[in-house]
VOBA-1610 file (N, C-alpha, C; in pm, whole numbers, padded with zeros to 5 digits, always signed):
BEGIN
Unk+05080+12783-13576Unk+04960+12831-13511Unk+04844+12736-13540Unk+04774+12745-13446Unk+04640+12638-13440Unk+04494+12707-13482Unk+04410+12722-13546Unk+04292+12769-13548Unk+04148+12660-13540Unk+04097+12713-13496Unk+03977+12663-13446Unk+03824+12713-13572Unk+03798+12628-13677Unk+03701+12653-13809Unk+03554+12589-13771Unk+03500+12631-13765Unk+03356+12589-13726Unk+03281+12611-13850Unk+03187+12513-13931Unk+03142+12453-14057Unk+03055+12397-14025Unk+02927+12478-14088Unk+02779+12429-14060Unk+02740+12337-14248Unk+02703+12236-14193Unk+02628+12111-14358Unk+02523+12156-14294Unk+02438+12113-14383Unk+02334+12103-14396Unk+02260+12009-14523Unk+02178+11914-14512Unk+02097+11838-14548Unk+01973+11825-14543Unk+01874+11766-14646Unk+01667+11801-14609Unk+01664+11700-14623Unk+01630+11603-14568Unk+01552+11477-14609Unk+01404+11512-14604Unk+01339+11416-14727Unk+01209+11426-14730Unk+01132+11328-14709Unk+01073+11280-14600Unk+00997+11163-14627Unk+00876+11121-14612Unk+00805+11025-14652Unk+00704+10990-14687Unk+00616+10912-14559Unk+00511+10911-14509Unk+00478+10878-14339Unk+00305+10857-14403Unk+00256+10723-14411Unk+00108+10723-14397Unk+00061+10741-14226Unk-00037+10814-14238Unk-00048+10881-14059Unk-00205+10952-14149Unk-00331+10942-13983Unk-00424+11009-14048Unk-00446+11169-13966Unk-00314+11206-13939Unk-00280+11393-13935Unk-00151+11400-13961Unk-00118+11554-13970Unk+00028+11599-13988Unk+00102+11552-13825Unk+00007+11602-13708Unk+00084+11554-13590Unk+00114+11411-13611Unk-00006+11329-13626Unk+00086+11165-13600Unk+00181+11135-13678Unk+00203+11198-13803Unk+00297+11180-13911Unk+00442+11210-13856Unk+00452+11321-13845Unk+00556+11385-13708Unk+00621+11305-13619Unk+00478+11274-13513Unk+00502+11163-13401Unk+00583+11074-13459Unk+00566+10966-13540Unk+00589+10862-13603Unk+00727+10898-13678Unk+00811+11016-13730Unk+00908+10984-13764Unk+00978+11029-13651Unk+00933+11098-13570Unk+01021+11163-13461Unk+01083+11031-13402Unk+00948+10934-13381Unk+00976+10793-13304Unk+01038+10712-13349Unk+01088+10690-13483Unk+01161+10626-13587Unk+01297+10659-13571Unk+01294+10805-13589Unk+01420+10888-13603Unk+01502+10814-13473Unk+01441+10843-13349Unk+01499+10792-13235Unk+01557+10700-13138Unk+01446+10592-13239Unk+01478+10436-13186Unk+01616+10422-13264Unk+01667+10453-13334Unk+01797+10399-13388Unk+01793+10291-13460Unk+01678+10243-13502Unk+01662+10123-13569Unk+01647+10166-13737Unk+01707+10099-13795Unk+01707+10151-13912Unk+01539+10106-13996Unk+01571+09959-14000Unk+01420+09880-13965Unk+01314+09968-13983Unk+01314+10016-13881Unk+01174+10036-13773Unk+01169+10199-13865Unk+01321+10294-13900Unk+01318+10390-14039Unk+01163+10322-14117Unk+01232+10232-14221Unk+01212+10228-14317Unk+01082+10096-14345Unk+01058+10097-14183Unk+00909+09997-14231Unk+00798+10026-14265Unk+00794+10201-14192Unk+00640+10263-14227Unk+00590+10389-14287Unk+00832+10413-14319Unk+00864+10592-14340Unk+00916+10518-14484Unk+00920+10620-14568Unk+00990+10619-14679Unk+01079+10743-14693Unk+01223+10723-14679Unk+01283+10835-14705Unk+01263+10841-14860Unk+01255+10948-14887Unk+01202+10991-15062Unk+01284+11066-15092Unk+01396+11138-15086Unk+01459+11248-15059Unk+01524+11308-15030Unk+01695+11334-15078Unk+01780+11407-14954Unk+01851+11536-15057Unk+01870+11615-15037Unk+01921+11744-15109Unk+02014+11811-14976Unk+02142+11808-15044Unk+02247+11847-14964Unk+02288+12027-15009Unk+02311+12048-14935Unk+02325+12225-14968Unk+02508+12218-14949Unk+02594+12325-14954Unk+02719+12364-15012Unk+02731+12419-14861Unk+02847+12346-14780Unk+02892+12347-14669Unk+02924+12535-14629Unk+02885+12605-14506Unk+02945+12726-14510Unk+03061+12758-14402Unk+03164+12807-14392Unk+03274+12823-14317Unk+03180+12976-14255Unk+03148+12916-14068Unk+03099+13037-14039Unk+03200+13136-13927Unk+03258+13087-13902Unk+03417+13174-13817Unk+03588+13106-13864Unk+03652+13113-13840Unk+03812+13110-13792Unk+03840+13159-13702Unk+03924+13129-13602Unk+03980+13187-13502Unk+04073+13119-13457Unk+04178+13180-13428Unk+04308+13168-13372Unk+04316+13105-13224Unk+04422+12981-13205Unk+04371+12921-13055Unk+04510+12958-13002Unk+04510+12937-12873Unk+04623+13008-12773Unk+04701+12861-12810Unk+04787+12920-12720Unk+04937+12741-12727Unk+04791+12635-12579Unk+04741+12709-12550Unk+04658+12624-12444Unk+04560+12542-12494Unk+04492+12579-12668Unk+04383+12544-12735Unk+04247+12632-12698Unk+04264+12760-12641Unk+04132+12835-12611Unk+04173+12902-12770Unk+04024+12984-12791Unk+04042+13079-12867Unk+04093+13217-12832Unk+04101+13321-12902Unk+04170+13384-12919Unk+04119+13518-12961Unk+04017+13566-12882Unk+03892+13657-12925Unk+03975+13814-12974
//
């Protein structure tokens, strides 16, 4: 039999953003976050921070011979 486990992580990064408000601070990692540039991360952000929390198993369920579940 096949089951289908769905498992939420979770992670906080904390980081550090000179900006003269909380919005541009925001703006600015949102815009970081997005470009994909790691660079462009860590030229004006400082990650300071990551605290990982204890993975939680939030269903199981049984999948058909087709791969649906199995309500």
């Amino acid at each position: 039999m096949k089951y289908e486990i769905r498992m939420t992580q979770m992670c906080r990064d904390y980081y550090r953003v000179e900006a003269d408000s909380p919005k541009e601070a925001e703006d600015k990692l949102w815009q970081a976050l997005r470009s994909y540039d790691k660079d462009a991360i860590y030229k004006n952000i400082e990650l300071n921070d990551t605290i990982d929390s204890a993975p939680t198993l939030d269903y199981t369920v049984q999948l058909s011979p087709e791969g649906e579940p199995i309500l």
